[in-house]
C-alpha positions in Angstrom: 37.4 60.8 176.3 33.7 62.1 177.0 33.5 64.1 174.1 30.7 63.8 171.0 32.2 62.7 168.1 31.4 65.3 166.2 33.5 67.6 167.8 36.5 64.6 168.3 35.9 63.8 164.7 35.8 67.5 163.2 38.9 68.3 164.9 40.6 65.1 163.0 39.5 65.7 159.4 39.7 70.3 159.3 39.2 71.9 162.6 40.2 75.4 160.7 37.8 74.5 157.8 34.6 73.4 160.0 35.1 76.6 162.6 34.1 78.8 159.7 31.6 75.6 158.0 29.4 75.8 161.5 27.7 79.2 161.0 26.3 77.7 157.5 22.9 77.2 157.6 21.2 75.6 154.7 17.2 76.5 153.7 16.6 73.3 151.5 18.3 70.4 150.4 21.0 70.6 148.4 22.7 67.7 146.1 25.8 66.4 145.2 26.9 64.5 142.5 28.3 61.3 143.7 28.3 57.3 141.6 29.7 55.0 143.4 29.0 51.0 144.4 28.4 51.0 148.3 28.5 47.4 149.0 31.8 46.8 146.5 33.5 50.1 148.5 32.9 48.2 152.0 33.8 44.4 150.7 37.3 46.2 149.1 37.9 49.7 150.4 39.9 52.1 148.5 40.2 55.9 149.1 38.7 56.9 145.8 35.4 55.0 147.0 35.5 55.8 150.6 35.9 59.4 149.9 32.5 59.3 147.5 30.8 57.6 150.5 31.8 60.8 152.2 30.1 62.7 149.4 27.0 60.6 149.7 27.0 61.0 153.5 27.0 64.6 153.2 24.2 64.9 150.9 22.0 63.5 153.4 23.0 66.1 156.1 20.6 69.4 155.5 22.8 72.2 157.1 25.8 71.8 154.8 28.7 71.3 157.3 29.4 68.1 156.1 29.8 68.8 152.5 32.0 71.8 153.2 34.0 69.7 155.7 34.6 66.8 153.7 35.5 68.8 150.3 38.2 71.3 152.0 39.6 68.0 153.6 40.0 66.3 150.8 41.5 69.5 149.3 44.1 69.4 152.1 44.7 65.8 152.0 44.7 63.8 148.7 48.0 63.4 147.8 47.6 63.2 144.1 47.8 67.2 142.9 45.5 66.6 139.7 42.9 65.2 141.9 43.2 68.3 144.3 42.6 70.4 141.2 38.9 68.0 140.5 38.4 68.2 144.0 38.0 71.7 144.1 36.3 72.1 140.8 33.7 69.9 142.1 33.6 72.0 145.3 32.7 74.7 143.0 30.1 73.0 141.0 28.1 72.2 144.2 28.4 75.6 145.4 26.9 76.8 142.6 23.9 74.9 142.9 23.8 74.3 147.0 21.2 76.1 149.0 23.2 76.7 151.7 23.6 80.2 153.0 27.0 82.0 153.1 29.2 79.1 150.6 29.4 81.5 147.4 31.6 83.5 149.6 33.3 80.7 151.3 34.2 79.2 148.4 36.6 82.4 147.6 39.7 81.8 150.4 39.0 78.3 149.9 39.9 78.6 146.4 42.9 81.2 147.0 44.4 78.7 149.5 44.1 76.0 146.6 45.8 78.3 144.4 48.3 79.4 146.8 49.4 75.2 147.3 49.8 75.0 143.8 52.3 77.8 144.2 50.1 80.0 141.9 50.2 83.6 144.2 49.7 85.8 142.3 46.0 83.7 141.3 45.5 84.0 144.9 46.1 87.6 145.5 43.8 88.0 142.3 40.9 85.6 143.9 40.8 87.4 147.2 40.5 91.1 145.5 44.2 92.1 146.5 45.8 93.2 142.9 43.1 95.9 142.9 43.8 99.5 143.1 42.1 99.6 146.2 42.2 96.2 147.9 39.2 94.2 149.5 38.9 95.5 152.5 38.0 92.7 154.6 41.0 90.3 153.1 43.7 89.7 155.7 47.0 89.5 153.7 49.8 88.9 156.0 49.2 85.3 156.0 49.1 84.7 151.9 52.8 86.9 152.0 54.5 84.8 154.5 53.3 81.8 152.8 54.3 83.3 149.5 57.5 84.2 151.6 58.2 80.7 152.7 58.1 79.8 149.2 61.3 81.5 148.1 59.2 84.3 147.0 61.0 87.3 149.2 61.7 90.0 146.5 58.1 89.4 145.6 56.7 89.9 149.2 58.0 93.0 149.8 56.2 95.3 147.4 53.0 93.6 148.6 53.7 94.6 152.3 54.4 98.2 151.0 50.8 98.4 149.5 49.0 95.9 151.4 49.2 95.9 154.9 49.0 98.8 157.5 51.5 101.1 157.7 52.3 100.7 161.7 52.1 96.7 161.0 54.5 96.8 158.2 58.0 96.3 160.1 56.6 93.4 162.4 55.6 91.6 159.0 59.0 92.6 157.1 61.0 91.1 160.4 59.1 88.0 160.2 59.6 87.7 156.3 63.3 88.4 157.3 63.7 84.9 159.3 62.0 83.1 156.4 64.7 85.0 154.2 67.7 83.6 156.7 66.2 80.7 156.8 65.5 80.0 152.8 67.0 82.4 151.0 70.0 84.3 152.9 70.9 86.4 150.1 67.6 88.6 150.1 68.2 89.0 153.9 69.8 92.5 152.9 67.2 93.2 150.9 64.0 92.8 153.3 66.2 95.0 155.9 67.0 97.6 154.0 62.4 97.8 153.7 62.6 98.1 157.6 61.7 101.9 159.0 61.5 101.7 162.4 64.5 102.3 164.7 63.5 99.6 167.1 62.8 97.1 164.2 66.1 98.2 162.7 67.8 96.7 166.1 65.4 93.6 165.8 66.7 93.1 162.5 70.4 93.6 163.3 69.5 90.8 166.1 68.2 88.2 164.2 71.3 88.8 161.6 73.9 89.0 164.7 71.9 85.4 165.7 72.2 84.0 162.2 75.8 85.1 162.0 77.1 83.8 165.7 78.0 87.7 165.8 78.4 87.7 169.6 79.8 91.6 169.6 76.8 93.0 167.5 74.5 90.8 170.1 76.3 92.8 172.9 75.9 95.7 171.6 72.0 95.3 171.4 71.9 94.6 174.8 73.8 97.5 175.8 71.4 99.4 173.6 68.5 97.5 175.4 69.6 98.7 178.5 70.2 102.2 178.3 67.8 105.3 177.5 67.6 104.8 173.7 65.6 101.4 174.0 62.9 103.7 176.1 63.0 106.2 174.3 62.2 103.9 170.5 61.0 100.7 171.9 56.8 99.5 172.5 57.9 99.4 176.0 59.3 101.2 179.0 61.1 98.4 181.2 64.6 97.7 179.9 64.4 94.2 180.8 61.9 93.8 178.6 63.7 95.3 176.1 66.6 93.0 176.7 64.9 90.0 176.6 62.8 91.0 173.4 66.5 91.8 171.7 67.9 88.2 172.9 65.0 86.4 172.0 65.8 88.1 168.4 68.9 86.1 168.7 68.0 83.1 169.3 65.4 83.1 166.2 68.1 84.1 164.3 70.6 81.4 165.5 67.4 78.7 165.1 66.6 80.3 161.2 70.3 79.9 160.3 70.8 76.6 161.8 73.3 77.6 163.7 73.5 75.7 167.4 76.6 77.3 168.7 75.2 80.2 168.3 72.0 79.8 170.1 74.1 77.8 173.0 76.0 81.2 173.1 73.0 83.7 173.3 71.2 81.7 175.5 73.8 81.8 178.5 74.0 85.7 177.5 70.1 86.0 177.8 68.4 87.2 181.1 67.2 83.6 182.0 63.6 82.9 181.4 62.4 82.7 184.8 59.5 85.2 184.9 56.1 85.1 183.6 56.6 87.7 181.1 59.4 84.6 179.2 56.3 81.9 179.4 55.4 83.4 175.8 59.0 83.4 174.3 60.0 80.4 176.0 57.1 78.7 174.3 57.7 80.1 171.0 61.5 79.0 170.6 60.3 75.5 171.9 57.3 74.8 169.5 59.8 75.9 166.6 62.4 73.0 167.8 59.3 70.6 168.5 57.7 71.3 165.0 61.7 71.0 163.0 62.7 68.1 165.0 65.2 69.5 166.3 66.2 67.3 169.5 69.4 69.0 169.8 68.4 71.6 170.5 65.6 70.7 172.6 68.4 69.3 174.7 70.4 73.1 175.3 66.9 74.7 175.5 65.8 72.2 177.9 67.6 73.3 180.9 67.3 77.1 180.4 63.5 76.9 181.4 63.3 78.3 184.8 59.6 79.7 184.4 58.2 80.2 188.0 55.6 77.5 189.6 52.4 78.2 188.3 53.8 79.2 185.0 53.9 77.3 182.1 55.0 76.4 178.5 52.2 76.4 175.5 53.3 73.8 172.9 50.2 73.9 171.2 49.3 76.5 168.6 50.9 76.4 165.2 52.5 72.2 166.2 50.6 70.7 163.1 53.5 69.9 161.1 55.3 68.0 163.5 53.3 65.2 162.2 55.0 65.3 160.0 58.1 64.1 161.4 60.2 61.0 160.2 59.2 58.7 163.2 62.3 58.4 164.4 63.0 62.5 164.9 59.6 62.6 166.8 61.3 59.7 169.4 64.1 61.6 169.3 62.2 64.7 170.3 60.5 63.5 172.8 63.7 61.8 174.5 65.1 65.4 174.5 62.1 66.7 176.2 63.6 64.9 179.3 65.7 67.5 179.7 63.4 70.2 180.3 62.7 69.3 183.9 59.2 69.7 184.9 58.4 71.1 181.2 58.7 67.7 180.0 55.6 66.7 179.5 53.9 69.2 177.6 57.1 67.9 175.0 56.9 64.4 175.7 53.3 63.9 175.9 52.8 65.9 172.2 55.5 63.8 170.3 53.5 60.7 172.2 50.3 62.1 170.3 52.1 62.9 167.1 53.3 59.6 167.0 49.7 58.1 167.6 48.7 60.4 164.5 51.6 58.4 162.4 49.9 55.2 163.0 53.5 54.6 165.4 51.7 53.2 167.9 54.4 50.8 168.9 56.5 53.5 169.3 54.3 55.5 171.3 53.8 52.9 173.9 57.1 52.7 174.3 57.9 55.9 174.9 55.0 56.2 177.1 56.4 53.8 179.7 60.0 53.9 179.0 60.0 58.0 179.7 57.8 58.1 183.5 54.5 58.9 181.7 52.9 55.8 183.7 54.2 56.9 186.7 52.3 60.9 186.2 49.1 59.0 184.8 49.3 57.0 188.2 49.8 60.0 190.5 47.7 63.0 189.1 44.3 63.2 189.5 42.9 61.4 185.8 40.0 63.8 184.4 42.1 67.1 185.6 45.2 66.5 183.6 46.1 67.1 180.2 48.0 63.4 180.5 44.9 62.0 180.6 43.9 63.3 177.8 46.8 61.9 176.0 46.7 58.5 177.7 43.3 58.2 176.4 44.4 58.9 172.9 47.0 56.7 173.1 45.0 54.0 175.1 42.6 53.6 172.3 45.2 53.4 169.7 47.0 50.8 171.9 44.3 48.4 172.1 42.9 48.9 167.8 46.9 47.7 166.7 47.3 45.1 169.4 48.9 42.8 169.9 47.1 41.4 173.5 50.3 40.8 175.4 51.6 44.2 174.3 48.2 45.9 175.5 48.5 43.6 178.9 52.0 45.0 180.0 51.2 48.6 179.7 47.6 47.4 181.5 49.9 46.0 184.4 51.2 49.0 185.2 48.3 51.4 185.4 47.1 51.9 189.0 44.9 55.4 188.6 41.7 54.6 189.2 40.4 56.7 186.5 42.2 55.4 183.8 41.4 51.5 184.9 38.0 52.7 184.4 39.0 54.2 181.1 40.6 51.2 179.8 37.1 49.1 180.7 35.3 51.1 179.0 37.2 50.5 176.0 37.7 47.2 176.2 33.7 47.0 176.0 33.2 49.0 172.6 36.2 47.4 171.0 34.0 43.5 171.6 30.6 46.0 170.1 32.8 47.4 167.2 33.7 43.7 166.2 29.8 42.8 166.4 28.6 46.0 164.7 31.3 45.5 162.5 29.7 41.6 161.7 26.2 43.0 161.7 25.3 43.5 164.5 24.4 46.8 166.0 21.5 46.5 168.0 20.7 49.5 170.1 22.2 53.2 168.4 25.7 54.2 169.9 26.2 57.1 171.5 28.2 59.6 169.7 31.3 59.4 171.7 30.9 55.7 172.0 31.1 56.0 167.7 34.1 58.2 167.8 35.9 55.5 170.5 35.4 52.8 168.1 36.2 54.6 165.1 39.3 55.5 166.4 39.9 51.7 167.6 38.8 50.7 163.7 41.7 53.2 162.3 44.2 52.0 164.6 43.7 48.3 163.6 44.8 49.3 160.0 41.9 47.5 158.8 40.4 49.3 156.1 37.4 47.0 156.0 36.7 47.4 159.1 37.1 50.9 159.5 34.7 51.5 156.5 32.3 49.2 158.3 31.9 51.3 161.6 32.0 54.4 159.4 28.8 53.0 157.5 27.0 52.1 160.6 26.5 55.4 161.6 23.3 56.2 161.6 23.8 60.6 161.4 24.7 61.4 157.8 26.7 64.5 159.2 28.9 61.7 161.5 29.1 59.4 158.7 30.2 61.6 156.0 33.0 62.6 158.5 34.2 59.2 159.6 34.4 58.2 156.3 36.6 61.3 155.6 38.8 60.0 158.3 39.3 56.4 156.9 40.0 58.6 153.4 42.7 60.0 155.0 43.7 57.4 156.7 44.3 55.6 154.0 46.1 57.8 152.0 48.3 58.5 154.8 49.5 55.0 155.3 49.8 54.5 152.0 52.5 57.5 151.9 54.3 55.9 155.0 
């Protein structure tokens, strides 16, 4: 993939964190306190050196990016909860005394998030100015209450929407708190819709319950409602259709929240089928929700029922991080569901492929790979103009960093596109320079996205030596602190496996 590795590696280690760490500029240098024995850290690598490396990479780089990078990563990421906590009060220290324009007030939703983790709300509202009289008015709260929300928290959320958020936003928040509440804690599902005071929300509300339920009469009767002049005359919209699609596709959440499938089977053969463009957006948000839980099932009854028209499309996307999270053998299973969403399938196959990549189940992802056509697209699309190629480079570089060489042979065998052959040379090149930079012997300076193909080559091996040692070779402080964020994580990621 012909990308710099900065932008491949920032994605990796806190794409949120370094979108807002970019516009920092820094107008001297600015230090950070960091003891640790280089030489021992590369002969024995452990996370607690590698992330100090990090530290000491970041140092060297003058704009401050990679300081703020590789502390909210490690925020994020080290599983130990007492080292989260020293984590960010060294964060805090070196804000204090960094030179770098803009990080005293960075450091404030950094540390509300921290707070938030440690499932201290009401120290986050507190750090971000919303327990005033008057709240900051620049603090975006919806976010902090549904996380508070999805904490068990709903009694608690709902005199924080009252005084915190914008009146004509209110009811769109409450109905989102309200699948949470199905979802987590059904008893205070009465109590977040008896908040609602909107008539149209009102009906949303009685949809997602009806959903929840399996009420198939009270879904009806929302349709019927959706139909007729009372949905125009209360709803955001005009087209009765619309209406009855929006009403439905409160069904289905509520079927999904409660867990019930015979209930979403049911509301999906009542639905209008989603087979316009204006269903590309619902469609893709049921489907992400059953990618991101795992739910294969599902997957399979949803599958069939997308009949978007050509040209159209699903968007699997936004909001998919915690699928990675996935027990391996739910993401296979996902992704051998996605089979059943005709020429969808990819956008579902090909994400459990990279989720599974992410995992460090690379076996598994070569499998699937082959075993579920993917060869067969790779072979027929055009290589650079596909998002499969994209993927197959992902996976490619994985493939050939875990071995072994007849495994990487047989997929080889197979692979007729031109573009990818020329992919897979190319790889096959920097993985013989990675093993001599790796012995000493660099030579002429990489280019960045020649670093960030090796690095990810390195990780895949699950050699932490020699991951270290291409993360040290890097001669740009700002790359090295992140790479050695990446074998940080790395490492404490397998180690949870």
């Amino acid at each position: 993939m012909n990308r710099p590795l900065r932008q491949v590696l920032f994605s990796a280690v806190a794409a949120s964190a370094l979108l807002l760490a970019l516009p920092v500029v820094a107008q001297a240098p600015h230090a950070i306190e960091v003891t640790v024995d280089e030489a021992a850290c590369l002969a024995r690598p452990v996370p607690a050196c590698t992330a100090e490396l990090a530290l000491k990479a970041a140092a060297e780089e003058p704009e401050g990016w990679a300081a703020t990078a590789a502390f909210e990563a490690f925020l994020q990421s080290d599983p130990d909860p007492t080292a989260r906590d020293r984590w960010m009060e060294r964060y805090e220290a070196w804000a204090k005394i960094a030179t770098v324009d803009g990080i005293k007030e960075r450091i404030i939703p950094v540390r509300a998030e921290h707070l938030t983790r440690r499932g201290d709300f009401a120290g986050a509202y507190r750090e971000l100015g919303l327990d005033q009289p008057q709240p900051a008015a620049l603090s975006e709260p919806s976010v902090l209450i549904l996380d508070e929300a999805r904490a068990g928290r709903i009694a608690e959320t709902l005199p924080r929407i009252e005084r915190l958020v914008e009146s004509d936003s209110r009811d769109d928040l409450r109905l989102d708190v309200l699948e949470i509440a199905i979802a987590r804690a059904p008893a205070a599902a009465d109590a977040v819709v008896a908040q609602i005071k909107d008539r149209f929300s009102r009906r949303m509300a009685q949809a997602l319950q009806a959903g929840a339920r399996g009420d198939a009469a009270i879904a009806r009767s929302i349709d019927e409602w959706a139909r007729g002049a009372r949905a125009n005359q209360t709803a955001p919209f005009d087209d009765p259709e619309t209406a009855r699609r929006d009403s439905w596709d409160m069904v289905l959440r509520g079927a999904i929240a409660a867990n019930n499938l015979d209930a979403f089977t049911k509301a999906l053969a009542a639905r209008p089928g989603f087979n316009t463009p204006a269903d590309a957006e619902s469609a893709s948000r049921i489907l992400r929700v059953l990618m991101r839980e795992g739910r294969a099932d599902w997957i399979r009854v949803f599958g069939p029922a997308l009949k978007l028209p050509e040209g159209e499309s699903v968007s699997v996307d936004e909001d998919i991080g915690p699928m990675r999270s996935l027990p391996v053998d739910r993401l296979v299973a996902v992704a051998e569901a996605g089979e059943a969403a005709g020429r969808f399938r990819g956008a579902i196959v090909d994400t459990a492929i990279e989720m599974l990549v992410a995992r460090g189940a690379v076996a598994e992802a070569r499998d699937l790979f082959a075993r579920l056509g993917r060869i067969d697209e790779l072979n027929r699309v055009t290589f650079d103009q596909e998002r499969i190629g994209v993927v197959f480079e992902t996976l490619w570089r994985a493939v050939v960093g875990r071995g072994p060489k007849e495994a990487v042979d047989a997929v080889a065998a197979r692979i007729t596109s031109e573009g990818a052959k020329a992919y897979m040379a190319r790889v096959a090149a920097l993985s013989l320079r990675m093993r001599e930079i790796a012995a000493g012997n660099k030579g002429e300076e990489p280019a960045d996205d020649e670093w960030a193909i090796m690095l990810d080559i390195a990780i895949s091996s699950g050699d932490s030596e020699l991951m270290s040692k291409i993360a040290a070779a890097m001669k740009d402080a700002g790359l090295r602190s992140t790479a050695f964020v990446q074998v940080t994580k790395n490492m404490w990621e397998r180690a949870g496996r």
